[in-house]
C-alpha positions in Angstrom: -82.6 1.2 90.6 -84.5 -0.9 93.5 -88.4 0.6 93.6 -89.3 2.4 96.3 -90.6 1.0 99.6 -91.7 3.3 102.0 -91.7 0.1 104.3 -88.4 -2.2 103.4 -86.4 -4.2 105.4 -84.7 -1.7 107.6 -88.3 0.2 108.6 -90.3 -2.5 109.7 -92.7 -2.9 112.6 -91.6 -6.7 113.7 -94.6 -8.5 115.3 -93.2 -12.1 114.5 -92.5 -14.8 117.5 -88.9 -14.1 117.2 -86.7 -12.6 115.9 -88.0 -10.0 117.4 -87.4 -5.8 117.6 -84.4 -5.3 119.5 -83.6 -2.2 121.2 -80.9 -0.1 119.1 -78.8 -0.3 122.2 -78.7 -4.2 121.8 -78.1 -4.1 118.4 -75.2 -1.3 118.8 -73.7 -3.4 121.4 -73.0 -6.3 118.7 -70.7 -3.8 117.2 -67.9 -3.6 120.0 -64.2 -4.7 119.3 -64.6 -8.4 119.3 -62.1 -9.6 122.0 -60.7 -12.6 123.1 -63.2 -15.0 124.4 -60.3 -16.7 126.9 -59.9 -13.5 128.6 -60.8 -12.6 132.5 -62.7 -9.2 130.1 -65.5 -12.1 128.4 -65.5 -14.6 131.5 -66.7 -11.7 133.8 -69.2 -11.0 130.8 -70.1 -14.8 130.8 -70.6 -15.0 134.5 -72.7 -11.7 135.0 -74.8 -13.4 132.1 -74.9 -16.5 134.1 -76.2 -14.9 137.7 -79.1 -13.0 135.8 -80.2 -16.1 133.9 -80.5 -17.8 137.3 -82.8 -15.5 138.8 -85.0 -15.7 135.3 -85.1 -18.9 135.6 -85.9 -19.0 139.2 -83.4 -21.1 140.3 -80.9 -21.1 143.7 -79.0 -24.6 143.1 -78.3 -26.2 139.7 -76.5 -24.6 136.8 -77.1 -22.4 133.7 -75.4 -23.5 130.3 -75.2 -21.5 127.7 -74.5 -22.7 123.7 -74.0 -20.7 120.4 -76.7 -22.2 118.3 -80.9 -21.8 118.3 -83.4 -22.7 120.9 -83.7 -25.7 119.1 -80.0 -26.9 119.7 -81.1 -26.5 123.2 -83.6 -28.7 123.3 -81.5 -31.0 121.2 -78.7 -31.2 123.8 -80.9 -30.9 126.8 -82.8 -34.3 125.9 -79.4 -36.1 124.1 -77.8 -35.0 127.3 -79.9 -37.0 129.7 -81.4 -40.2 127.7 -79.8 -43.3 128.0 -80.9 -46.8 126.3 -82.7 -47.2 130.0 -85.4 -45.0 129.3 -88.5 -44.9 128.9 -89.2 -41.2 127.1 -93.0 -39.3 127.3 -93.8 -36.7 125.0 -96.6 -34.6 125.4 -97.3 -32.8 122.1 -99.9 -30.5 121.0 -98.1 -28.2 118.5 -95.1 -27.9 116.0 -92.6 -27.3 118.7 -93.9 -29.7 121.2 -94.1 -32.2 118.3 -90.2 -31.1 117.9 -89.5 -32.7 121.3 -91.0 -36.3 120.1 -88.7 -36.0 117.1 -85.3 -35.3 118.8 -86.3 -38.1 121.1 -86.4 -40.7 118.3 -82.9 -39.5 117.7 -81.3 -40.4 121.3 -80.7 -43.2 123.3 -83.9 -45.0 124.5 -85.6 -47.8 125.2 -89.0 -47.1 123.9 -91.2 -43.7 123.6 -94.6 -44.3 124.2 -96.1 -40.8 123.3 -98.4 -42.5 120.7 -99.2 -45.4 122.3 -100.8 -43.0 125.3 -102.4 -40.8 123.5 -100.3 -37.7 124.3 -100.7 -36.0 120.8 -103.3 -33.4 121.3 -104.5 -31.9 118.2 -103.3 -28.8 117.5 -105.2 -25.7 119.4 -105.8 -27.7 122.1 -104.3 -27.7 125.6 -102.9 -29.8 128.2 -105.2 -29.3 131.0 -104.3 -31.3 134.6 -107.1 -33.5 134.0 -105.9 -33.9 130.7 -102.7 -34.9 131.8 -103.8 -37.1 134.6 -105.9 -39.4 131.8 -102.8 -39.8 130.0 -100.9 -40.6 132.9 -103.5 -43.4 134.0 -103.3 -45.2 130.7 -99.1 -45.3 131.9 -100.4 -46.9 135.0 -102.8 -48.9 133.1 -99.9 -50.4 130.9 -97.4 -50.5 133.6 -95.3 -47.9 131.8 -93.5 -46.2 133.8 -92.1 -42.6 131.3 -88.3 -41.5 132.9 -88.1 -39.0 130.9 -90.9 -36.2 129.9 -91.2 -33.6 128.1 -93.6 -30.1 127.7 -93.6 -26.6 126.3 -94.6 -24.3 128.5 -95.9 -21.7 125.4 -96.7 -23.7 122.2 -95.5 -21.0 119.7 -97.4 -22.4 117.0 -101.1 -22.4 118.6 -100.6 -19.7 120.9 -101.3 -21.7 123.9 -99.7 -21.5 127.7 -99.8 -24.8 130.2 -100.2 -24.5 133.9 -97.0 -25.6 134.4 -96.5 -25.8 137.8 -100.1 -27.5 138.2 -98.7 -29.9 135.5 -95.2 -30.8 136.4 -97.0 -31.3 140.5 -99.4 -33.9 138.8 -96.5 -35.8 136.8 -94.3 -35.7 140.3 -97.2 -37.3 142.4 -97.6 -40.5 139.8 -94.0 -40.3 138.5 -91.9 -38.8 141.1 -88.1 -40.2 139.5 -89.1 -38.9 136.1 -87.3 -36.2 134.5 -89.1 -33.0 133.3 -87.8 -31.4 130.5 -89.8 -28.3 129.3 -89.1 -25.8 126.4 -89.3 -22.4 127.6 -88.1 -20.6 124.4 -91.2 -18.5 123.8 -91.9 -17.9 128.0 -88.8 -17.7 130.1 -88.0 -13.5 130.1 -92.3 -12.5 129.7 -93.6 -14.6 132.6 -92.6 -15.7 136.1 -91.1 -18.9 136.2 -89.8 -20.4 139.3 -88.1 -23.4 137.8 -87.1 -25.1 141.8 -91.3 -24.6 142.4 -92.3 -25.8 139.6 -90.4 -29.3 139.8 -89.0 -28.7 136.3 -85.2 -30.3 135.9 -84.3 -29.3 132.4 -85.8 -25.4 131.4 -84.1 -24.1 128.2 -84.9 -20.9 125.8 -83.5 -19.3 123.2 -82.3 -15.9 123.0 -84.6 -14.1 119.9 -87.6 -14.0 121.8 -88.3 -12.7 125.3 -84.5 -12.1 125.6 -84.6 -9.6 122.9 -81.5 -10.6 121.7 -81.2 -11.5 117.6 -80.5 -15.4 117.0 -78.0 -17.7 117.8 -77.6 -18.6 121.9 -79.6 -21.4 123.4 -79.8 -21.7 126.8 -80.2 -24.4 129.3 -81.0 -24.7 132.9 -80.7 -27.7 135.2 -81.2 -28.8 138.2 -79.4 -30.7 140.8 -81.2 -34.3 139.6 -79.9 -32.8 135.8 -76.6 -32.2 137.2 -76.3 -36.0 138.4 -77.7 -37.7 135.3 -75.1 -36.3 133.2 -72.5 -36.4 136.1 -73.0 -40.4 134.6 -70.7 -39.1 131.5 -68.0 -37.4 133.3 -64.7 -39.4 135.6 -62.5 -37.4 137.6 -63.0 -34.2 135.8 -63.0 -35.8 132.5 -65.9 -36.3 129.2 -65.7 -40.0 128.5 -66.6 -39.5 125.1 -67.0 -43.3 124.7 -70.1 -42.8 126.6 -71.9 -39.5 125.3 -74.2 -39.4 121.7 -72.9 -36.2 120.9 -70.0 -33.5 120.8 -70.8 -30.1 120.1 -74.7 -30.5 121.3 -73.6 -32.7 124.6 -73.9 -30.7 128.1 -71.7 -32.8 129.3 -68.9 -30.7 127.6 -70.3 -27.6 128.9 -70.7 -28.7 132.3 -67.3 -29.8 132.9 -65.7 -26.5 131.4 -68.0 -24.3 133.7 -67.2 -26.6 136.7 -63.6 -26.1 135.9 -63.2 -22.6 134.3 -66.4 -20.8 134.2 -66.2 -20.7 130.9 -67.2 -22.1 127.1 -66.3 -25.0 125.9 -66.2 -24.3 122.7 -65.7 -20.5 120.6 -68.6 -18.7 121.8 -70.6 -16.4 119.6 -68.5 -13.1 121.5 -70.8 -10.6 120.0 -74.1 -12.2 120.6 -72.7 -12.8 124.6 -72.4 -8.5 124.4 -76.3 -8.5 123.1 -77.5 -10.8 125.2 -75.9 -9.0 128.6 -77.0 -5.5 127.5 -80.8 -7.3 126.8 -80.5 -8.3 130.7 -79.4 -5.5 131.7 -82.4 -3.9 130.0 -84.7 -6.9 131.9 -83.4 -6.2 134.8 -83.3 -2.2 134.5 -87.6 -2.7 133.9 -87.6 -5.0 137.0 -89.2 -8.6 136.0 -92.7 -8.1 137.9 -93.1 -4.6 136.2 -91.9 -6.2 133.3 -94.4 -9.6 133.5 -97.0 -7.5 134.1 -96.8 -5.0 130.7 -96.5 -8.1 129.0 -99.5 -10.0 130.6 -101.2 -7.1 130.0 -101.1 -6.0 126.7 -101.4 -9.7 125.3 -104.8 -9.5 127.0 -105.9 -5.8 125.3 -104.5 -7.8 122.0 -106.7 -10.6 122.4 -109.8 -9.1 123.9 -109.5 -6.2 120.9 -109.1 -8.6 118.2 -112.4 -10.7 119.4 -114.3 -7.3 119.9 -113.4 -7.1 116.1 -115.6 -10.2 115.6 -112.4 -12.8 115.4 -111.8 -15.8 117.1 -108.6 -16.9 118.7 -107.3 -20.6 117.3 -108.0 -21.7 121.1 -111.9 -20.9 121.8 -112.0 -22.6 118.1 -110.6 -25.6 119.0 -110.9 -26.3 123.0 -113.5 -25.6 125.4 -111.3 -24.0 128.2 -110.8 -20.8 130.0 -109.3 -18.7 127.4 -107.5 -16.4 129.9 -106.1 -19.0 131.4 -104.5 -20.8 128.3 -104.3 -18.0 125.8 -100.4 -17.5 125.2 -99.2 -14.2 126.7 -96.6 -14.0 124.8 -98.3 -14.6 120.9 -101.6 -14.5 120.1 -103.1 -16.9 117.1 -106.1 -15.9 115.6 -108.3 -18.0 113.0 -109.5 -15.8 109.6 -113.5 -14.9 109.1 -115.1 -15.9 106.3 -115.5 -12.8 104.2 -118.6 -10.8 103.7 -118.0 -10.6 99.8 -116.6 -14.0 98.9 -117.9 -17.2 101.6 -114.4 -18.8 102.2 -111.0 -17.0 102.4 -108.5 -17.0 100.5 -106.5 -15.0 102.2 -103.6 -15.7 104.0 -101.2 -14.5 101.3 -103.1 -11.0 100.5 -103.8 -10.4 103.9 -100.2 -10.6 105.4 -98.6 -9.4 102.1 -101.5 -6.0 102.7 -100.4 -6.2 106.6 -96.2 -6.3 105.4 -97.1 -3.4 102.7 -98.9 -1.4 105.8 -95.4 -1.8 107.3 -96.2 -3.8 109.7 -94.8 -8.4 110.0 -97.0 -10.8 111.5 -96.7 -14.5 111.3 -98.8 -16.7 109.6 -99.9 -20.7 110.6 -97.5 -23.9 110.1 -97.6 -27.1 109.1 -101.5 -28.0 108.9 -102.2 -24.9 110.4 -100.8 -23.1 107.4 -103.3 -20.2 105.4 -106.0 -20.9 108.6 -104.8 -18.3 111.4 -102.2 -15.7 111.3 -99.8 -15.1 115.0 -98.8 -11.5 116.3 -96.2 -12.0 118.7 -96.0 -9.5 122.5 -92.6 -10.4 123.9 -89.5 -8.1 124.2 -90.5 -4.4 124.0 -94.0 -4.3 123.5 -95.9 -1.4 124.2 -99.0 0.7 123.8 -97.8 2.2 120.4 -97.0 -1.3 118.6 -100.5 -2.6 119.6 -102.1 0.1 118.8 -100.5 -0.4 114.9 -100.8 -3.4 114.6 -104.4 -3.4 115.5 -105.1 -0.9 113.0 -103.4 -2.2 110.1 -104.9 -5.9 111.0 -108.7 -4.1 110.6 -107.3 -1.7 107.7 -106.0 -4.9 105.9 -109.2 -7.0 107.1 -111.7 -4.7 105.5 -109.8 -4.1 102.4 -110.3 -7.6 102.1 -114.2 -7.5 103.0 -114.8 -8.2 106.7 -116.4 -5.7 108.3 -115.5 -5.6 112.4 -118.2 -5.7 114.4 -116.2 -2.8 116.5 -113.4 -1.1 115.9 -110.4 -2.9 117.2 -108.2 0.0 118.4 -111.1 1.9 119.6 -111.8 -1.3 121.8 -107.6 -1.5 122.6 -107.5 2.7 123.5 -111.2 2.0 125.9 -108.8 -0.7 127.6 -105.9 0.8 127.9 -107.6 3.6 129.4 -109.0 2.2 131.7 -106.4 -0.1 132.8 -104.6 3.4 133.1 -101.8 1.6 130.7 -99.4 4.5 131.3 -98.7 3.6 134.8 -97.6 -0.1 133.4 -95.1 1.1 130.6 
């Protein structure tokens, strides 16, 4: 006999950057008869799918692709897609996913990547300001370098930072106007507005466990006309020339030309996921997306400002000097551990999340070298009121246990807020 849990598997809070909680109704809509996936029944599923992710994405012209695999297969095929041995790639990195860009890059096509030699690697925590950008861009100009192909995450999951994007992606335009912008959206696209023809972006992908609220396994990418064209270079008269492409399953090219032809998949889709993921838009789109950006936006910021009321600090004003409200992620918060009042340095990481997880309650911890120095609580999907409230209280509960005394109460700082913020008018 198992011992008893009054907190397992089945009755726990998620608060984890994806997967995330997903509404019942999501869930109970992966249990429908699975049906043909060549039928008119899943290509009107596929295409009502298709028009909602335009209008996330914020896009009139160019094309929405959808593949059964992670966020990270759609990064994967959106940079494989477009690189050739002519170019000249850019990475700016500040984070593990960012970083993730620079290492799919060294897997494609290319003529040289130059992230290193410009200094784009920012250390981890810190953000990619315009000015920021700009110095990095000189030193191109400097060298007569001229990147073709860049890449940015919009939300670096693993700091809990958000760029200015469409400050960012106007700065790289004005020195770099032929270059192609590639940006992972995977923790943003679905909890903020994102206007991908604005913003100058030609290559936006996401995944759909986070702000999709749909459980893994569908990546997503957008493109725009200029996309469209560079990997028109792979397809003659309505045909792959797979002579040509670095790829198969993870090539757009593929998915393109079926869409163009079929409005359909290329390959098997995942059925049931497709049935998740349209009932999760539905559910978007039943909230309405400004309402929606604007519960999110909002209880991110009662988050963060209750957690530094407690006495915390967010990984961000620990390792940058910039306006915290501007970069802070809306979408998961990192916060660094306090040195304890009973023992100098923590060590804490493991009895503090494993106190949090017996509270009932999952939060993330750091990765890579950020790993046992901040833990992550994730606001996408769902998110209201009640699951800040708890997870507030069992961060302090846990927190004191361990010795830290807050100097305030976090949820009485978070219910002051909400109040006044008159938080049930956004929900």
């Amino acid at each position: 006999m198992m011992p008893f849990n009054l907190y397992d598997e089945e009755n726990t809070l998620i608060m984890i950057p994806g997967p995330i909680e997903f509404h019942p109704r999501i869930i109970r809509s992966m249990a429908r008869k699975v049906y043909g996936h060549r039928t008119k029944y899943f290509r009107d599923i596929l295409y009502d799918i298709y028009e909602k992710l335009r209008m996330l994405f914020g896009i009139k012209n160019g094309v929405v692709l959808t593949l059964s695999g992670s966020g990270t297969l759609a990064m994967d095929s959106a940079v494989r897609s477009v690189a050739t041995k002519e170019d000249i790639i850019l990475n700016f990195t500040c984070g593990k996913f960012s970083e993730r860009f620079y290492e799919i890059a060294r897997t494609v096509p290319h003529k040289r990547i130059i992230t290193r030699d410009v200094g784009a690697m920012l250390n981890w925590g810190q953000v990619f300001t315009t000015d920021r950008i700009s110095e990095i861009l000189d030193r191109c100009q400097d060298t007569d370098v001229e990147p073709t192909i860049i890449t940015l995450c919009h939300n670096e999951t693993s700091t809990g930072v958000i760029i200015d994007l469409e400050s960012i992606s106007r700065v790289i335009k004005d020195r770099f106007p032929d270059s192609l912008i590639i940006v992972d959206g995977i923790t943003s696209v679905g909890a903020v507005p994102i206007d991908m023809e604005k913003f100058g972006v030609d290559v936006f992908v996401t995944g759909s466990q986070k702000c999709l609220e749909t459980p893994p396994g569908l990546g997503i990418v957008a493109l725009s006309d200029r996309a469209i064209k560079r990997i028109d270079r792979f397809i003659r008269d309505g045909k792959v020339n797979f002579d040509e492409i670095t790829g198969y399953y993870n090539h757009l090219a593929l998915y393109l030309n079926h869409w163009r032809k079929k409005k359909d998949l290329p390959f098997t889709g995942a059925v049931s996921l497709y049935y998740a993921l349209k009932t999760a838009l539905d559910g978007i789109f039943e909230e309405g997306l400004e309402k929606r950006y604007k519960r999110i936006s909002t209880l991110s910021y009662i988050l963060r400002e209750s957690i530094r009321a407690m006495g915390l600090k967010l990984l961000i004003e620990e390792r940058d000097n910039v306006d915290v409200d501007k970069y802070a992620s809306p979408t998961i918060t990192a916060i660094t551990y306090p040195k304890l009042n009973n023992s100098g340095e923590i060590d804490l990481d493991s009895k503090f999340r494993s106190l949090v997880r017996k509270m009932g309650v999952l939060i993330a911890g750091g990765q890579s070298e950020l790993k046992g120095k901040i833990f992550r609580v994730a606001t996408m999907g769902r998110v209201g009121p009640r699951e800040i409230i708890t997870v507030l209280g069992t961060v302090e509960y846990a927190l004191r246990k361990l010795g830290f005394t807050p100097q305030k109460s976090g949820v009485e700082h978070a219910l002051e807020l909400m109040e006044s913020k008159n938080i049930e008018e956004i929900i």
